[in-house]
One Martini backbone bead per residue (centre of mass of N, CA, C, O) as a GRO file, in nm:
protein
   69
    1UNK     BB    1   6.087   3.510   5.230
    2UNK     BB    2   6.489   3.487   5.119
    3UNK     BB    3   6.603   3.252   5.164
    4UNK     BB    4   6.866   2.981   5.207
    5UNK     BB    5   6.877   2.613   5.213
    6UNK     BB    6   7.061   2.388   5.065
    7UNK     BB    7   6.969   2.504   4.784
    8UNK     BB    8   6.704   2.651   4.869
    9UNK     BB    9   6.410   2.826   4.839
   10UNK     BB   10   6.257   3.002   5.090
   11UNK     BB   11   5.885   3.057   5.139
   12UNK     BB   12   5.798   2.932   5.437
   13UNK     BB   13   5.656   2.847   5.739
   14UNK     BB   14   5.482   2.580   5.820
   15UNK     BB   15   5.687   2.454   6.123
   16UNK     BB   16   5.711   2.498   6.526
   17UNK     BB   17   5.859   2.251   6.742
   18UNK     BB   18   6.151   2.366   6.851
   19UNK     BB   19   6.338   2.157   6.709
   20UNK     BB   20   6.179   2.185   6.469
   21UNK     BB   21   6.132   2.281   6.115
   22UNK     BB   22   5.904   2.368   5.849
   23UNK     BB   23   5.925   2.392   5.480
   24UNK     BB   24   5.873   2.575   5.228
   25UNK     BB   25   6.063   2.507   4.895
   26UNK     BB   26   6.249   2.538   4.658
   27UNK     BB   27   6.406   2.362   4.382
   28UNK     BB   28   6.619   2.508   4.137
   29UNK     BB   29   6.766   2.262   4.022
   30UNK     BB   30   6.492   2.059   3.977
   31UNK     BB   31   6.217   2.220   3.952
   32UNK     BB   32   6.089   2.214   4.235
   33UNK     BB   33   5.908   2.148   4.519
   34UNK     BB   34   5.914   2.163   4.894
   35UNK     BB   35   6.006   2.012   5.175
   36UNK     BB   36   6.134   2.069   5.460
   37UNK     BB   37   6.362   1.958   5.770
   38UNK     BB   38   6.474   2.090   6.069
   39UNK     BB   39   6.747   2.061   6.288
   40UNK     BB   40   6.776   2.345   6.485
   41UNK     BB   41   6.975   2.225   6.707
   42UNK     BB   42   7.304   2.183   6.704
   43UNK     BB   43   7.264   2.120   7.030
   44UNK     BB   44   7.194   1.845   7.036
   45UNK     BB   45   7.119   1.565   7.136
   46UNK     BB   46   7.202   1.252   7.029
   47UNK     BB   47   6.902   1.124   7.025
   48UNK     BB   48   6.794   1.315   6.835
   49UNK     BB   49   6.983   1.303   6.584
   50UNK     BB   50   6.937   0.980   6.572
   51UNK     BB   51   6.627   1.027   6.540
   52UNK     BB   52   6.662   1.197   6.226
   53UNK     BB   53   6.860   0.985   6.088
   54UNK     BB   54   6.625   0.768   6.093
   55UNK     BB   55   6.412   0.947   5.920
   56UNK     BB   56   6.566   0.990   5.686
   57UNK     BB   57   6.579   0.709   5.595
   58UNK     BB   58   6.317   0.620   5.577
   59UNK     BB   59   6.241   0.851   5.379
   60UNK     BB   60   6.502   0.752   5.142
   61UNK     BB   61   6.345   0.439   5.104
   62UNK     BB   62   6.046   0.601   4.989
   63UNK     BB   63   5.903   0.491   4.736
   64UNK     BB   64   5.811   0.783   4.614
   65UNK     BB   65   5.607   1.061   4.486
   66UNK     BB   66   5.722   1.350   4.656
   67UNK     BB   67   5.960   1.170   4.799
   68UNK     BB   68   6.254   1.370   4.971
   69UNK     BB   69   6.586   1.284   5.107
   0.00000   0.00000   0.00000
């Protein structure tokens, strides 16, 4: 897989969840792996989006090592 998403490049995809799929990928800006999470359905409704960016806000402010939001 030689995809790239968000300037991240695409290593394999780790989980499809029907809504979400979960990558494995590289940030090359940072020089760093990552792991993705993606709301796959651009077309979600208003309460899964609602319910995904509550779900980032939450892991962008949990000050650990090796979580990036």
């Amino acid at each position: 897989m030689s995809a790239t998403l968000a300037g991240h490049r695409i290593l394999a995809l780790l989980h499809d969840g029907g809504e979400t799929r979960v990558f494995r990928a590289y940030d090359d800006a940072n020089d760093r792996p990552v792991v993705l999470k993606v709301l796959w359905d651009a077309e979600a409704p208003p309460e899964k989006r609602a319910l995904f960016r509550r779900e980032f806000r939450l892991l962008r402010d949990f000050a650990v090592d090796g979580v990036v939001a």
